[in-house]
C-alpha positions as CSV (number, residue, x, y, z in Angstrom):
1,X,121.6,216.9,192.2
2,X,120.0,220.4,192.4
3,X,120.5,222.3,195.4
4,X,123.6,220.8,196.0
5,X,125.9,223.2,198.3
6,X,129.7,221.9,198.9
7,X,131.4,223.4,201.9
8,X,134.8,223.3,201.4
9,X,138.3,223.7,203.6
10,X,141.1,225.0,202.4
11,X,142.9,222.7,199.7
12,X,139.9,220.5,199.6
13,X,139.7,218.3,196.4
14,X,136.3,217.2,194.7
15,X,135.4,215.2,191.8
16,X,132.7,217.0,189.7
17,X,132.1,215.0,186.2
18,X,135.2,213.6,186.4
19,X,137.1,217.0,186.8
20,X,139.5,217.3,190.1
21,X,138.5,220.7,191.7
22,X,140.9,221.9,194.2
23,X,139.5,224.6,196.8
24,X,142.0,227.7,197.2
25,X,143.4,229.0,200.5
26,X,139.9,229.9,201.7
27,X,137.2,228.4,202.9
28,X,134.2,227.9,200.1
29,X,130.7,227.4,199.3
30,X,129.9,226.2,195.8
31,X,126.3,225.4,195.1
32,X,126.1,222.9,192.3
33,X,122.9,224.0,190.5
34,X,123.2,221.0,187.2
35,X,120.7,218.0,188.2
36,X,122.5,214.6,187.8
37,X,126.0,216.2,188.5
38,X,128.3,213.5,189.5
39,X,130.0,214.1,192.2
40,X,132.6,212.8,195.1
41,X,134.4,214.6,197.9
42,X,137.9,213.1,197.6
43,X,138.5,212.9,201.4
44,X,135.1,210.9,201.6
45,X,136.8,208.8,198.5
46,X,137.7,204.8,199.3
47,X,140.4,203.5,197.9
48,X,140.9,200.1,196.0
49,X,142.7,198.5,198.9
50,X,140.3,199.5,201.8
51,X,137.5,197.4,200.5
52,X,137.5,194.6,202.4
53,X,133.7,194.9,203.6
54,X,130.2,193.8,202.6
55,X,129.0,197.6,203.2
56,X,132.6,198.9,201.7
57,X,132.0,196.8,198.7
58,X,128.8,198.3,197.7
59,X,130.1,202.1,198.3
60,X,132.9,201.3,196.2
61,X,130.7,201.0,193.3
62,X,128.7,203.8,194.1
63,X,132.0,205.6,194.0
64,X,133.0,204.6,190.6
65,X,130.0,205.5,188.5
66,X,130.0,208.6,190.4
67,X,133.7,208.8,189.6
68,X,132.9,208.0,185.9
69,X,135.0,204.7,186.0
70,X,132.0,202.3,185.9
71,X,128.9,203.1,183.6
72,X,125.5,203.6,185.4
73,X,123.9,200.8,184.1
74,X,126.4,198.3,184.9
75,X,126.9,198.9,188.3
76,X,123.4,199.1,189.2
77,X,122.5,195.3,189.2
78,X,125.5,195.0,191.3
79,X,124.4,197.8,193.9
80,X,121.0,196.3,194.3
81,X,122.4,192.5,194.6
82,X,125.0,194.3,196.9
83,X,122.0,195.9,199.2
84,X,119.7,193.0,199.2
85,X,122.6,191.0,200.5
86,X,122.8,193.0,203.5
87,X,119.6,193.4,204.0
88,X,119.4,189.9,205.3
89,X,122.1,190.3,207.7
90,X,121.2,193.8,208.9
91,X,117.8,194.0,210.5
92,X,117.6,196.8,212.4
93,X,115.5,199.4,212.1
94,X,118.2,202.0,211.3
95,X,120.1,199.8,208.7
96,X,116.7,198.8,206.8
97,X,115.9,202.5,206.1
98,X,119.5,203.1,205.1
99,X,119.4,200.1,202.4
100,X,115.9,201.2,201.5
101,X,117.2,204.7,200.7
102,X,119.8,203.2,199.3
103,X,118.0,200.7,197.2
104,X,115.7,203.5,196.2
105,X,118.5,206.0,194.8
106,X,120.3,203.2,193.2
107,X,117.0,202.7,191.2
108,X,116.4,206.3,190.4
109,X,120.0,206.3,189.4
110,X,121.1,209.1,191.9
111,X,124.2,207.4,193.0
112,X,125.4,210.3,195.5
113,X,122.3,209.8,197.5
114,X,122.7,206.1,197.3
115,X,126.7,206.0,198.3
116,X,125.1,208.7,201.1
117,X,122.6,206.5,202.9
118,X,125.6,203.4,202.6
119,X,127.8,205.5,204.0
120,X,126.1,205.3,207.4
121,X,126.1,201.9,207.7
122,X,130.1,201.7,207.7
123,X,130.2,202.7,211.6
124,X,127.6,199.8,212.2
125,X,129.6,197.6,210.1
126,X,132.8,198.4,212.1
127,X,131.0,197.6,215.4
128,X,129.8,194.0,214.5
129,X,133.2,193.1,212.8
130,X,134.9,194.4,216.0
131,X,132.2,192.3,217.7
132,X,132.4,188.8,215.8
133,X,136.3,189.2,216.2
134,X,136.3,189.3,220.0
């Protein structure tokens, strides 16, 4: 994760390696400089109960290796099964290259860049729920 730089607000949290930093009073920069550095922006974080999607599903696992509660290799099957799954019901131009990035990271174990490109698939998600519901 090399050129990293975390803007941070005030009384920000973030998980680096498994360590909670919390940002002071002021507004930060911190550029994380270690390749591979785990890490997870605790506002971005989604918690056990709000994963009740397809696309939420696969973050969450992204999450926990990145969290250090899931080893690396164990959760990587499971992302790529999780991806391939909604490749077949997301089509679009836009979601393909997300899940190709994704699929790509997952495989190159960079699990920041993979929870990343899923990320922008949970607005699209929330659309076609919202959709098939009405």
């Amino acid at each position: 994760m090399s050129g990293l730089v975390l803007k941070l607000s005030p009384k920000e949290r973030v998980l680096i390696n498994g360590a909670v930093i919390e940002n002071g009073d002021r507004r930060s920069r911190l550029s994380i400089v270690t390749p591979d550095a785990n890490i997870l922006r605790l506002r971005d974080a989604i918690h056990p109960q709000e994963v009740n999607t397809p696309v939420r599903r696969v973050c969450y696992i992204a999450q926990l290796v990145l969290s250090g509660d899931t080893e690396p290799d164990a959760a990587k099957p499971q992302l790529l099964r999780g991806i391939e799954q909604l490749s077949q019901v997301l089509t679009d131009h836009d979601s393909r290259q997300q899940l190709d990035t994704a699929s790509d990271a997952v495989m190159a174990a960079n699990f920041y860049q993979a929870l990343k490109a899923m990320r922008a698939l949970l607005p699209r998600e929330a659309r076609l729920m919202a959709a098939a519901q009405s």
